[in-house]
PABAKOL-893602 format. One record per residue (C-alpha): x, y, z. Coordinates in pm, whole numbers, plus 32768, in hexadecimal, padded with zeros to 4 digits. Layout:
REM PABAKOL-893602
XYZ;...
REM end
This chain:
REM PABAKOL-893602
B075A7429963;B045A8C99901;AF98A8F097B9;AF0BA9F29749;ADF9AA6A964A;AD7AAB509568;AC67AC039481;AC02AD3D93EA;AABAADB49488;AA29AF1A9414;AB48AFA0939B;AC14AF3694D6;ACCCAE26953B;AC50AD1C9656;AD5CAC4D96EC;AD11AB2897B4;AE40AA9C98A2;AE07A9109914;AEE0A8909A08;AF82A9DC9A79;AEE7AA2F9BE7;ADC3A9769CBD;AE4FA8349C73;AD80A7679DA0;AC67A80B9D26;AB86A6FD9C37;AB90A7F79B31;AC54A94F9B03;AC7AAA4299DC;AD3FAB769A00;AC75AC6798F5;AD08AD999834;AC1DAE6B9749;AD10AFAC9716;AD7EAFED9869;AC5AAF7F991F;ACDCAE6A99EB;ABECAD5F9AAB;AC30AC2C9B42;AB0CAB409B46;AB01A9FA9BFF;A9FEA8C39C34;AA31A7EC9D7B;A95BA6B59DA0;A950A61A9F0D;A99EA48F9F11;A85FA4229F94;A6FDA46A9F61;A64EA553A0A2;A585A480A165;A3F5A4EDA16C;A3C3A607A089;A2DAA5A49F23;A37FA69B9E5A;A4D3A6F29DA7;A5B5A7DD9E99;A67FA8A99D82;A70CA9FD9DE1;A773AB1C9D08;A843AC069D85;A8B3AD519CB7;A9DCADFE9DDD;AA14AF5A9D51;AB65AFBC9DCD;ABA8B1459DC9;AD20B13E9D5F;ACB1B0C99C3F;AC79B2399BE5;AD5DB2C39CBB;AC78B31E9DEB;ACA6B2ED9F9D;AB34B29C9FF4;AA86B399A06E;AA20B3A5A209;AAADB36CA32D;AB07B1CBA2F9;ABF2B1FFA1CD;ABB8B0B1A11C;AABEB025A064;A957AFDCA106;A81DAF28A0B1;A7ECAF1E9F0E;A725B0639E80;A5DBB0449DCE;A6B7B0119C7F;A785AF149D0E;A682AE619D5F;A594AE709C04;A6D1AE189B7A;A6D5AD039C21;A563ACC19BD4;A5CCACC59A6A;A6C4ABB09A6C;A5F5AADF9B40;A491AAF99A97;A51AAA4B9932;A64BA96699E5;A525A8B89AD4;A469A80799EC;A5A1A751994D;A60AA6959A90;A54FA5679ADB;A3EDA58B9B66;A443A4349C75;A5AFA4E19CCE;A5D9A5419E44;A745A58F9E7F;A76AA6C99EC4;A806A7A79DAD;A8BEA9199DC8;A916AA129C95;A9B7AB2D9D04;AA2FAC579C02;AB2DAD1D9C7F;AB3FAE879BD8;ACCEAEE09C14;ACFCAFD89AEE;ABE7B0BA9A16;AC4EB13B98D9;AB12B25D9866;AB17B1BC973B;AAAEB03C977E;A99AB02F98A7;AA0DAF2C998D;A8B9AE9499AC;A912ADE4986D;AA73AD3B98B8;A9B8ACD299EC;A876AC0C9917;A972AB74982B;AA5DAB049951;A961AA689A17;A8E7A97C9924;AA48A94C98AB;AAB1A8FD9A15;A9A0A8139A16;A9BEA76B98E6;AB14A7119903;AAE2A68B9A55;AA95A53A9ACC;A937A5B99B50;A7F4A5729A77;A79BA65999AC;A6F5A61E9835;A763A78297DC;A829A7FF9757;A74FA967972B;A7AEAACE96C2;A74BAC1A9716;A76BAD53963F;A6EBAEE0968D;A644AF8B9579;A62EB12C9567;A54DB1EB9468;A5E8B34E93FB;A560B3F792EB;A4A2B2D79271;A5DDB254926B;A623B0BC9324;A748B0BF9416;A7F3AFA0946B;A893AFAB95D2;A837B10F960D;A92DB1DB96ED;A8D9B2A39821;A8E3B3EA9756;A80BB3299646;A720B2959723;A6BDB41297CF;A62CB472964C;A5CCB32E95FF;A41FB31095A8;A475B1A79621;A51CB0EC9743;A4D2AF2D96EE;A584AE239762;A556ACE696AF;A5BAAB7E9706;A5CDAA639645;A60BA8D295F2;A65FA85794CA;A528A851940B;A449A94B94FE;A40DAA7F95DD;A41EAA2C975A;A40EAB7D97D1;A3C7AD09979A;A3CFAE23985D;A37DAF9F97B7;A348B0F0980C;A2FFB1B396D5;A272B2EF9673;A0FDB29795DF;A1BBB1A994FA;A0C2B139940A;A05BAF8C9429;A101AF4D92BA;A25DAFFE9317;A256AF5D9464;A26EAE2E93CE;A35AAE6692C3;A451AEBE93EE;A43BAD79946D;A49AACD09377;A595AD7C932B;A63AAD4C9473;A5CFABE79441;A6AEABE89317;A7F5AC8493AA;A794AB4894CC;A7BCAA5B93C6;A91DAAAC9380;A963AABA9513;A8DFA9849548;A9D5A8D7942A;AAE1A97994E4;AA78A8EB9627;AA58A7A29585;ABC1A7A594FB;AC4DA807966A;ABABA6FF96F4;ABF4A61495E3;AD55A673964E;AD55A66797CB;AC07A62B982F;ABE5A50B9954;AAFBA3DA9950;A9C3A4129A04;A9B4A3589B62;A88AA2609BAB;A79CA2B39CCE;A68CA22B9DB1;A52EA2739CFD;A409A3179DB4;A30AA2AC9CCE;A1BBA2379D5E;A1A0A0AD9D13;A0BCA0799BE4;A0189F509CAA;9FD2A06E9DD2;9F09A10E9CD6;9E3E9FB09C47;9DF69F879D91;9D47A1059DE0;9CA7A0DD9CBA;9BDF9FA89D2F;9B73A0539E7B;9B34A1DF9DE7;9AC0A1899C55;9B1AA2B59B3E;999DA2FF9B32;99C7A3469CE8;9B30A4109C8F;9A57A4BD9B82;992AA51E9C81;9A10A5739DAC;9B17A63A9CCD;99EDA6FA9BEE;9986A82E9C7D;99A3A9B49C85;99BBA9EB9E07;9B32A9BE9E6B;9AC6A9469FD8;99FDA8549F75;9ADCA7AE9E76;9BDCA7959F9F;9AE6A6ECA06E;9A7DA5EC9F63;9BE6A5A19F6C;9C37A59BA0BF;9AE2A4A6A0DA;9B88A3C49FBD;9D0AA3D1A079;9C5EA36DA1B5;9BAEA265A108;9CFCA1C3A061;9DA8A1DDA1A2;9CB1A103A255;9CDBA00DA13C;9E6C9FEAA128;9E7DA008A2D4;9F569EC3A2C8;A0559F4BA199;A124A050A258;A20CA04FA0F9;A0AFA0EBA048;A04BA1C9A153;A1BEA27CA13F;A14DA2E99FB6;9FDEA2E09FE2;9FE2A4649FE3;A09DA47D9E84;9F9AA34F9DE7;9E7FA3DC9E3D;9F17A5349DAC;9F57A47C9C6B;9E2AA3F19C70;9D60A52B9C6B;9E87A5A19B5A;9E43A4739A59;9C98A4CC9A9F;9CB7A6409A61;9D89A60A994C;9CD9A50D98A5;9B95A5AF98B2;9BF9A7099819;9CEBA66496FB;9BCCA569968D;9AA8A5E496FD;9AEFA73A9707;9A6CA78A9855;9AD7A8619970;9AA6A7FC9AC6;99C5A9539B08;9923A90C99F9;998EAA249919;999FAA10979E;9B32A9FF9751;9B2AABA696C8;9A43ABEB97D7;9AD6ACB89925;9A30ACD39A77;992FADBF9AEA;99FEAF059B25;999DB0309BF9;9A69B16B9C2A;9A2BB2CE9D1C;9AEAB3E09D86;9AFFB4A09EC4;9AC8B3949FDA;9BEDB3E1A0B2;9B8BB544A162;9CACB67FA18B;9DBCB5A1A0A2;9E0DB67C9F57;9D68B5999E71;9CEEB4099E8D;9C5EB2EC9DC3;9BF9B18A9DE2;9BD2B09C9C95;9B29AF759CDE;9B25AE509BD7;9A77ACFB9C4E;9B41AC8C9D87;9C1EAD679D5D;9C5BAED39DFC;9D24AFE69DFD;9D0FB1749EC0;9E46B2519E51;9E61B3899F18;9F40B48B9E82;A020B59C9F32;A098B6DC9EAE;A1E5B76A9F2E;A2E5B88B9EDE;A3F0B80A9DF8;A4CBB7FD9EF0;A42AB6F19F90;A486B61C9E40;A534B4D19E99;A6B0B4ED9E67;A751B3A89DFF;A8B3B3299E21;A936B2209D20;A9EFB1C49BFD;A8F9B2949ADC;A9B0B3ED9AE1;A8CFB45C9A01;A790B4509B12;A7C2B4F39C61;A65DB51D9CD6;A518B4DE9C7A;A3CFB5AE9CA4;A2C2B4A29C82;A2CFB3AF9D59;A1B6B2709D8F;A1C8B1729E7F;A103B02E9E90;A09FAF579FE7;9FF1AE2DA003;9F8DADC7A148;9F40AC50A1B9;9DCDACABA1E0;9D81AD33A079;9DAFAB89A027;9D06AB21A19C;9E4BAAB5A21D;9EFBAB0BA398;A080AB5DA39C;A148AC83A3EA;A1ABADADA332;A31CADD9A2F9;A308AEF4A1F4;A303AED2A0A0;A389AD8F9FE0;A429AD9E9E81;A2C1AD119DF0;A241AE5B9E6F;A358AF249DEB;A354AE979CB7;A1A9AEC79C89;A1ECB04A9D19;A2F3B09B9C26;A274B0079B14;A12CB1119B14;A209B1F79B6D;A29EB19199F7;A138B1AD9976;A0D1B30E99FA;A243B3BC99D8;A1E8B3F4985D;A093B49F98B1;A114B59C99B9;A12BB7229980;A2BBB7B19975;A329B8739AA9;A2E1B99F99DE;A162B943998E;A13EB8B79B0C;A25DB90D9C00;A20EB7F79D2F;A2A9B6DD9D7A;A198B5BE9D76;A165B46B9E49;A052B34C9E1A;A02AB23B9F04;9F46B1279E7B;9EADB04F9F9A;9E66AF119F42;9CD7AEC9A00A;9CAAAD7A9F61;9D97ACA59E8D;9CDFAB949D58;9DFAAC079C5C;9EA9AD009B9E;9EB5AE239C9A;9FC4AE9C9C00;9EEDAF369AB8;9DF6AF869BDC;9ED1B0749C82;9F14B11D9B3B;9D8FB1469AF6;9D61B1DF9C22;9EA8B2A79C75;9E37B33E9B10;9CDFB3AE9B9D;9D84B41D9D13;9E75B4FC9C41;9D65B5A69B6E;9C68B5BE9CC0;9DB9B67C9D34;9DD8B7409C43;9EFDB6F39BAC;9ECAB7429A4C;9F49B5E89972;9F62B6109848;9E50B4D797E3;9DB0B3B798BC;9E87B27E98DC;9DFAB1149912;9E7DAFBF9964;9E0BAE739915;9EA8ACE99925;9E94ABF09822;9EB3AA479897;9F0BA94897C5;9EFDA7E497C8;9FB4A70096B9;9F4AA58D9639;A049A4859598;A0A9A5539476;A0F2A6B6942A;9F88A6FD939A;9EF1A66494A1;9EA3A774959D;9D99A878962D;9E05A9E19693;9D11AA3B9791;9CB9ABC197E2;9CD5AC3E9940;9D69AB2599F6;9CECAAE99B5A;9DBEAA429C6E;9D7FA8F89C02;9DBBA9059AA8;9EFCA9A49B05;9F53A8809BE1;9F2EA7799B05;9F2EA840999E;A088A85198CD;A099A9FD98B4;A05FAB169951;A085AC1C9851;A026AD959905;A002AEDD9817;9F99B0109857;9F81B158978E;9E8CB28496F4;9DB3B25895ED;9EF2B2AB94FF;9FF5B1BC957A;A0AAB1139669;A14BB193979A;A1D4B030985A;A1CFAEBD9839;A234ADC39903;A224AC3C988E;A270AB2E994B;A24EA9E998F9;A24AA84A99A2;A2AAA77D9859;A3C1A7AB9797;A35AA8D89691;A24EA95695C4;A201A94B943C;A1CEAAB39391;A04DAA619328;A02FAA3D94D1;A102ABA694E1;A036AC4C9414;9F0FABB6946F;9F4EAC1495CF;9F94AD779576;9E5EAD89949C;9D9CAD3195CB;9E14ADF996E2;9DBCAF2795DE;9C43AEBE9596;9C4BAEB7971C;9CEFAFDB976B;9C0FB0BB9674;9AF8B0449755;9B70B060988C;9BC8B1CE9846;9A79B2329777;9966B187985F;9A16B19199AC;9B09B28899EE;9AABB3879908;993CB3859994;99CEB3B69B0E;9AD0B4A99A96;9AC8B54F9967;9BF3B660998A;9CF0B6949A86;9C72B7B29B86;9CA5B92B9B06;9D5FB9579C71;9DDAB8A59D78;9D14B8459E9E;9CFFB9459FCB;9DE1B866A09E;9EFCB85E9FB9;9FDCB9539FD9;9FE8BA529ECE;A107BAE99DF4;A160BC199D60;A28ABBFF9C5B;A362BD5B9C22;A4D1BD999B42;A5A1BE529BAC;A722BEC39B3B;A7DCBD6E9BBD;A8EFBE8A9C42;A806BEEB9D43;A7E1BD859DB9;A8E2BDED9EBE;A847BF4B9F32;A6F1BE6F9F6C;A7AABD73A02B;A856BE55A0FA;A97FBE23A1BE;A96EBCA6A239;A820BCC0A1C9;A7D8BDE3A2DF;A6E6BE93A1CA;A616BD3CA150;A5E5BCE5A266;A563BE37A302;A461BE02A1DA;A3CFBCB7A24B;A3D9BCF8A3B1;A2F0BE2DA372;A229BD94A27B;A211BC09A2D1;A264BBD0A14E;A360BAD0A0D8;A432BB6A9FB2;A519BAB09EC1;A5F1BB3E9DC5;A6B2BAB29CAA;A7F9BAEE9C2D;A74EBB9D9AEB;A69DBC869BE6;A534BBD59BE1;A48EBC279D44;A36EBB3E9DA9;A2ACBBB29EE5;A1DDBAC89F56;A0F8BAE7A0A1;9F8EBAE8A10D;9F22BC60A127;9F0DBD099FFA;9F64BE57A099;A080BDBBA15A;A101BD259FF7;A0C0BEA49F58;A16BBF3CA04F;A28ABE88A041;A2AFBE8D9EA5;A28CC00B9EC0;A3E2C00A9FF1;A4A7BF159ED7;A454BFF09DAA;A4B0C1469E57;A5E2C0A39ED5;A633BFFE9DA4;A5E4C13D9CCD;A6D9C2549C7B;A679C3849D45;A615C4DA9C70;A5CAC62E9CAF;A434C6469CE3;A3DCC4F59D53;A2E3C4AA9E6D;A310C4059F9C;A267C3A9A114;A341C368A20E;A390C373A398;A43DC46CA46A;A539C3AAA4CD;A665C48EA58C;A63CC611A5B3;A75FC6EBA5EC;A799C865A5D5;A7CBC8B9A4A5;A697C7C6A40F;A5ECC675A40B;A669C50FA372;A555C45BA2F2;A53FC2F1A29F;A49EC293A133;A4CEC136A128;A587C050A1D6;A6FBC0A9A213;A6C8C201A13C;A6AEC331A1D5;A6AFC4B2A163;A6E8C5D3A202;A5CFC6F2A1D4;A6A1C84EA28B;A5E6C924A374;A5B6CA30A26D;A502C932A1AB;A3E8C8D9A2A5;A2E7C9CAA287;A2B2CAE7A1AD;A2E8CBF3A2DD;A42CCC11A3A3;A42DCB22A4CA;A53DCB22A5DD;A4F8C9AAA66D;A500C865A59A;A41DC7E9A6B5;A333C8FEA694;A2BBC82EA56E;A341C6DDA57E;A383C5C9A685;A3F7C486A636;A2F9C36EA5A7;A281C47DA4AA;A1BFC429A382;A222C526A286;A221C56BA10F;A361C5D5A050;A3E6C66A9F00;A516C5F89EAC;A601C7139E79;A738C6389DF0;A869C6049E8E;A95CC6F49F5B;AAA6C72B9F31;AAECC603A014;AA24C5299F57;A91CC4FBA03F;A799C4FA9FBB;A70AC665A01E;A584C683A04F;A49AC794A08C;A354C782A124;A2DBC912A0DB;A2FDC8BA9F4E;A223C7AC9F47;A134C7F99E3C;9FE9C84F9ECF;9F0DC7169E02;A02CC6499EA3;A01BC6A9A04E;
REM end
């Protein structure tokens, strides 16, 4: 039966539709904020997939373009695989929704969001959170939600609730916040050198406005909601684990487990696995989970050790972070390159410097945004963690690390104005022990200074761990978490930023939320860390960004002229423009306010071709000086070419001082020659004379 739901949120209203459409589907809300319409679903399949040791949930986030009224672009006129938005959209619903399900559950389980209508005023990414866990809650699947996301903006010192597009392109803050009923699950931020104490008065104010979503969710499914169906468990048998724990003791776990070397920790293990297996060779039921117990095993160890005994399996003190290392200029002929190295882990960033033109042009549903000119991509390749498989291009784990330092270093970047390139970094991952992700940032920061790209201050990334006890004060935030801890820890809580503020989090967590004395704790940290990283690492490799660019990067020279002359530069189907860069080897770009950017190699080249735009771009008056080239001679005089697609005529009588009889007494065609411009005849043509050419000027 149709019923249908509502609440004020922000100053608008959501409406949530139950029972409307998607009716085979487990779960399915039709959402309304405004007139942003999204349809969000959660499928469950019947029985658990065979073989896998791991929950199989997908998120999908489908961004359909006549939502706003667009054909897709190209030649296949429908929609194609998700953008980059799509999918950290999807990212964002799945990161806090994950935890909730049940850690043994194996069926596999599908949310899919549906964007069908976009109102500027309520971001469909929202509509799309809510629905998913309202789909889900209201479903038969398991699910100990239900959860709530909210946006938060920061305008004039001012909180925004649900900021819209327009909102969101001034905002000093973009967060996301999810929560449960009593705690944060999940943040993502870009901000503007947000300082730590206003950064965490956002999220709680978002965790607020949750509150009052998740007693709305509450009373829908109160209303409607279905009971939850029963399924096959996955756990491993707790007499599997009495049993390892009679052939490998703790105190063997503990030696085979403790150690800073990543290789040898994963022999230890494969030792103790090959070990058990011998052991249980007659119980084939065993053998099928042995993988997950011993995986637990090493889990309850770890854990146990740091909580109680507050000890880290390298070692380390729990505020302590690995050796770090950091150098500039190791790839040779690239415009600028770094590599950050910290313990295990490493990271080289090369950066590329391109004419804005080259700037990436994106197609979607935010109106507001229809290119960007900074651009950083992440890879991590199976080697950099000493495993073989193919590469099939970059997976949404990649996306997700590249565009969130791409988050951190936007803030930091010099305007068009103060820099006019467009700007990539690629961040290599070499070697993989955790937290690349703040890595990449340390080092893209370093590449893009070694480049010269003047940033406006240094930007550095570190990770926080936790791990949690019985109660809510029982627990250890650890500082730069390592693979490991990762693994088996509760958190993994990333921030980077300046010495000022904060530029990007990203929190993600394995239990089901986190207290504000472990927030703030965790933000306290990655600061104490971050101030180091930047002062004895990076700032004693690179103190300042570059006074230029390196000599393989192209170079630019910027020039305004009257945006009515846009048209004489371009020229007929471009005829003139391109007559420019064919003789010059330059790329030019010009904007519709009449900015030119000339970008090329050659300095001359580059020179030569500002001085054809500005004379053709420039109003032509009595006196002025130009070289040209004989380029047709008839009787009566010569035509000679100033620039590209101009020409002026200089008449016979104006050739030489003393009477000649023969234009090609004097001239032939491919003359060089220097002219005073005498105005215009009476046809409006440019007249020139070369005899009046003041003497300091021939």
């Amino acid at each position: 039966m149709y019923k249908s739901y509502s609440m004020e949120l922000a100053g608008r209203t959501l409406t949530v539709d139950i029972g409307r459409v998607a009716k085979q589907a487990n779960g399915a809300a039709l959402m309304h904020y405004g007139d942003t319409t999204v349809l969000s679903t959660a499928t469950a399949s019947k029985e658990p997939r065979e073989g896998i040791d791991f929950f199989p949930l997908s998120v999908e986030y489908e961004e359909k373009m006549y939502a706003v009224g667009k054909i897709p672009g190209g030649f296949n006129k429908r929609e194609g695989k998700a953008s980059e938005h799509a999918i950290l959209t999807s990212r964002v619903i799945d990161r806090p929704m994950r935890p909730l399900f049940p850690k043994d559950y194996r069926n596999d389980v599908t949310l899919v969001n549906m964007v069908m209508s976009v109102d500027p005023e309520c971001n469909p990414e929202i509509p799309a959170m809510l629905g998913s866990a309202i789909a889900t809650c209201i479903s038969d699947i398991p699910f100990d939600g239900p959860c709530a996301t909210t946006q938060v903006g920061l305008i004039d010192g001012e909180y925004i609730i649900n900021p819209t597009f327009a909102q969101k392109e001034i905002s000093d803050l973009q967060l996301t916040v999810a929560s449960t009923r009593e705690k944060v699950i999940m943040i993502e931020a870009g901000a503007n050198e947000v300082p730590e104490d206003k950064m965490i008065e956002a999220i709680y104010k978002a965790h607020e406005v949750n509150q009052e979503i998740i007693k709305f969710i509450d009373s829908i499914v109160a209303d409607c909601g279905k009971e939850k169906h029963a399924y096959a468990s996955c756990a491993v048998p707790e007499e599997l684990f009495a049993a390892m724990k009679e052939i490998v003791t703790p105190e063997e776990m503990e030696v085979a487990v403790f150690t800073d070397d990543k290789q040898t920790r994963e022999n230890n293990i494969a030792a103790v696995t090959e070990k058990l297996k011998e052991a249980f060779a007659d119980k084939e039921e065993w053998l099928a989970v042995l993988g997950e117990a011993v995986y637990q095993y090493q889990k309850k160890t770890v854990r146990k050790m740091i909580l109680k005994d507050h000890k880290r399996p390298d070692g380390r003190q729990i505020t302590q972070i690995r050796p770090l290392a950091a150098e500039t200029d190791i790839i040779p002929r690239v415009h600028g390159s770094a590599m950050f190295t910290r313990g295990q882990t490493q990271i080289c960033t090369i950066t590329t410097l391109a004419p804005l033109a080259e700037a990436q042009r994106l197609d979607g549903l935010d109106e507001t945004e229809t290119s960007k000119r900074y651009m950083h991509h992440y890879n991590f390749p199976s080697y950099s963690v000493g495993e073989t498989k193919p590469s099939r291009g970059p997976g949404r784990r990649e996306i997700g690390h590249g565009a969130l330092a791409e988050r951190a270093l936007v803030p930091v970047l010099p305007t068009e104005e103060e820099f006019p390139y467009a700007i990539r970094t690629v961040s290599e991952t070499f070697e993989s022990n955790g937290s690349t992700s703040q890595a990449s940032i340390c080092a893209s920061t370093m590449s893009l200074m070694a480049a010269g790209v003047p940033i406006h201050k240094p930007v550095a990334g570190i990770s926080c761990g936790l791990v949690t006890g019985d109660t809510d004060d029982d627990y250890i935030v650890l500082t730069d978490i390592q693979g490991l801890e990762d693994f088996f820890g509760d958190m993994d809580f990333k921030v980077a930023g300046t010495h000022d503020g904060i530029t990007a989090i990203q929190m993600d967590i394995k239990i089901h939320g986190l207290t504000r004395p472990i927030v703030e704790e965790a933000i306290r940290r990655t600061k104490e860390a971050r101030e180091y990283i930047l002062t004895e690492v990076m700032e004693k490799c690179i103190a300042q960004p570059r006074e230029s660019v390196g000599k393989y990067a192209p170079k630019i020279i910027q020039i305004q002229i009257d945006p009515q002359k846009i048209g004489d530069v371009v020229g007929q189907r471009g005829k003139t423009i391109n007559t420019i860069i064919e003789r010059t080897g330059v790329k030019i770009d010009i904007t519709d306010e009449g900015a030119v950017s000339i970008c090329g190699v050659d300095q001359k080249s580059m020179e030569e071709a500002s001085r054809m735009v500005e004379i053709i771009a420039t109003d032509f008056e009595e006196g002025q000086i130009f070289t040209g080239k004989v380029v047709s001679i008839k009787e009566f005089g010569a035509f000679i070419e100033f620039a590209p697609g101009k020409e002026g005529m200089v008449h016979i009588s104006k050739i030489c001082k003393e009477r000649i009889n023969r234009v090609e007494d004097v001239l032939t065609l491919g003359d060089k020659v220097k002219v005073v411009c005498l105005g215009k005849d009476k046809m409006g043509r440019i007249s020139f004379s070369m005899k009046d050419v003041p003497a300091e000027e021939a």
